[in-house]
Each structure stands twice: as C-alpha cells, then as structure tokens.
C-alpha positions in Angstrom: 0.0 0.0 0.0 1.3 3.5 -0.9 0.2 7.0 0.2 -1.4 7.6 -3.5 -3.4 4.5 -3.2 -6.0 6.4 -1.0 -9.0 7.7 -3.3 -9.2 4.0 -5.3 -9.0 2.5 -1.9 -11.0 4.9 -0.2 -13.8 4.1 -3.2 -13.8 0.7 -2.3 -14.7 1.8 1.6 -16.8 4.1 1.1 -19.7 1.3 0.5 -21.3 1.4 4.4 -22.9 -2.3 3.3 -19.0 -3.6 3.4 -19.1 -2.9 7.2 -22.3 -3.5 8.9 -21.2 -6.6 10.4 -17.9 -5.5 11.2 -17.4 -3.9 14.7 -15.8 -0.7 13.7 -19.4 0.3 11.4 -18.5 3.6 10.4 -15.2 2.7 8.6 -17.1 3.9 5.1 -16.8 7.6 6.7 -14.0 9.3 5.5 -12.7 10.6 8.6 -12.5 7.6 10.0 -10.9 5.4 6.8 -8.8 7.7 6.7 -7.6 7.4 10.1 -7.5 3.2 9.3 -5.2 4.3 6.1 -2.5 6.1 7.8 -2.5 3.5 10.2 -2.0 0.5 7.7 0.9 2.6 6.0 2.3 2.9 9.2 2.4 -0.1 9.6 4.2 -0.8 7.0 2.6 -4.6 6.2 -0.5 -3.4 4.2 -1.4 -4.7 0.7 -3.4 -3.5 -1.7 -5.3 -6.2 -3.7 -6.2 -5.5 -7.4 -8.2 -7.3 -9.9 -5.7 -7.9 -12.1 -8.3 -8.0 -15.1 -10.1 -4.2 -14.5 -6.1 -2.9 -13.2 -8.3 -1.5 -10.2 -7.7 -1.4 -6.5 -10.8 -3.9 -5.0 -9.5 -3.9 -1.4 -6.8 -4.3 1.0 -5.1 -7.0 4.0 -2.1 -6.6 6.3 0.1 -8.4 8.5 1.0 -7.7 11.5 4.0 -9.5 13.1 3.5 -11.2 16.5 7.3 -12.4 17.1 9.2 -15.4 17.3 8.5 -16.8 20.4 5.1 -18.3 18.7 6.3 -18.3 15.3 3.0 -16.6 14.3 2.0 -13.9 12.0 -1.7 -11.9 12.1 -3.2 -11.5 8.7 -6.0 -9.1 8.5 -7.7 -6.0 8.6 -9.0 -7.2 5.1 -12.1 -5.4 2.9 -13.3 -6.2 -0.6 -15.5 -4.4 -3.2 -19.1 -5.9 -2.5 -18.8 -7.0 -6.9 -16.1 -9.2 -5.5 -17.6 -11.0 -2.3 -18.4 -14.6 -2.9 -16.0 -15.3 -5.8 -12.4 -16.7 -5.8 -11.2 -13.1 -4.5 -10.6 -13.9 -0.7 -9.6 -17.0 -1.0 -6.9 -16.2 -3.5 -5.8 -13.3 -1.6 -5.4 -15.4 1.8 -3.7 -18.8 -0.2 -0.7 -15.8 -1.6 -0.7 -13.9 1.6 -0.5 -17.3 3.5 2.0 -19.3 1.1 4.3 -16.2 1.8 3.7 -16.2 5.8 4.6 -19.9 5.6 8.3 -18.9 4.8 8.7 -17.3 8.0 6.2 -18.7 10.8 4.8 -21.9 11.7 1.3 -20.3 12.2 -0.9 -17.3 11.3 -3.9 -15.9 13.3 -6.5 -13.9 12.5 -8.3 -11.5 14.9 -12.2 -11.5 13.9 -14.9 -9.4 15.8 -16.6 -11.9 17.6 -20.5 -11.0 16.2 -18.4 -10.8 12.5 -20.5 -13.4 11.2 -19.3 -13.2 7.5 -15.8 -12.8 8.1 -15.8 -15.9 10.6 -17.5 -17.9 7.7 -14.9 -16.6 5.1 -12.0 -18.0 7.4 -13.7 -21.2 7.9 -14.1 -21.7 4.3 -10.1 -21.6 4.1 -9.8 -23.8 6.6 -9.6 -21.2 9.8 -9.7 -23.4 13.0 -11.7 -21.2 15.8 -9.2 -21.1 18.5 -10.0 -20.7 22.4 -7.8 -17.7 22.7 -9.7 -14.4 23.1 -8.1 -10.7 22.1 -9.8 -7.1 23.2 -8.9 -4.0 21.8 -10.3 -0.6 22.1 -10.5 1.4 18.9 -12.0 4.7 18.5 -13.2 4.5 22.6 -15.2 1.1 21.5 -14.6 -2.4 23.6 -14.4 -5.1 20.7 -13.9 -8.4 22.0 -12.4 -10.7 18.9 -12.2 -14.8 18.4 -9.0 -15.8 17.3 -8.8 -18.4 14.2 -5.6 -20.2 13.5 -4.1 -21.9 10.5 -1.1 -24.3 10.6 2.1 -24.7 8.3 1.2 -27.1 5.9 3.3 -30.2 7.0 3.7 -28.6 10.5 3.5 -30.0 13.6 
C-alpha cells in the first residue's frame, strides 16, 4: 500500500454495506478510513489487492508481526469491493498472503470481531480453525472483543 493508493481505496470503503457486520461500522466515513489508512501505512505490512483484469484497486489486507516466540503472524484487517464478495477473491488473496507467511512462521492468526459473522465464515471456508484464545482491543473508545482463528504450516506440527 502506498500514500497515492488512497482515493481508489478509499472508493472501495466508502460502500457502508461492506461494514455493517464489522465492529468498527463507520469505517465507510472518511474521517474515519482515513484514520484506518494512515495507520496501515504505518504499519508498513499493508497490501493492496487488485483485480488484475479491470487494473483496479478492490481492497486491502495486512500483516502484522507477533514475534518469534510463537512463530506466528496476524493476517488481517482485510475489505473487498461488495462486486467481489463470494468469488475466488478472498480465498486467493489469503492462499498468496498465507504461502508467503509460511516462509517465515509456523502459524498465522487472525483476529475476527466476535459477532463478525461473515468474516468468521470466510476463514472457515479456508480452513480457519476457531481457537479458544480471546483478544480485546479498544478502537475509537469502542470495547471489541475478537475470536482468534488459527491456521497451521502445511506439514507442520
């Protein structure tokens, strides 16, 4: 993700239906993406994913390192364009992000707002294991308690 990457991306936010079930709601208000942007670049493991066929920006993921003593990674923070939910989209952005992870960590989590009903179901369908590990974080002066999901190193122990 690059600084000049914010009005496609912002585009792709900006659609309130790609948040209602996420806890932070109002993520399609520009203020507020805006706030989510600068804090992916800072962050310095943001992606940008683009539909290779149109050449446009559809969305975005991250990682987020959690250090060697687990020998785990976070992937997330992800968002699609609503005219790519359902497809081959997430699961083809998770399998790269995932094959690359694999290089460096045994395991990758992936923090989901617990009453994220859609997202849970997308990480089950690539073959998230719910963990019993539990994560709160306070963002924009908003308790959200997450579920943590887990997926192994293929081959791993």
């Amino acid at each position: 993700m690059r600084a000049d990457d914010w009005e496609e991306l912002f585009a792709v936010a900006a659609d309130p239906m790609l948040w209602e079930q996420h806890p932070c709601s109002d993520r399609y208000k520009e203020d507020v993406f805006r706030d989510f942007f600068q804090e992916a670049l800072e962050s310095r493991g943001a992606l940008v994913a683009v539909d290779r066929k149109i050449q446009k920006i559809i969305g975005s993921s991250r990682y987020c390192w959690h250090g060697p003593e687990r020998s785990e990674l976070e992937i997330g923070w992800t968002f699609l364009a609503r005219s790519h939910w359902g497809g081959v989209y997430n699961r083809e952005m998770k399998r790269l992000m995932l094959d690359h992870a694999f290089a460096f960590v045994d395991n990758v989590i992936f923090l989901v707002g617990a009453s994220n009903v859609r997202s849970r179901k997308a990480l089950e369908k690539i073959s998230g294991i719910l963990t019993n590990r539990r994560d709160t974080k306070t963002v924009r002066g908003k308790v959200i308690e997450h579920v943590i999901y887990q997926i192994g190193k293929p081959g791993g122990l």
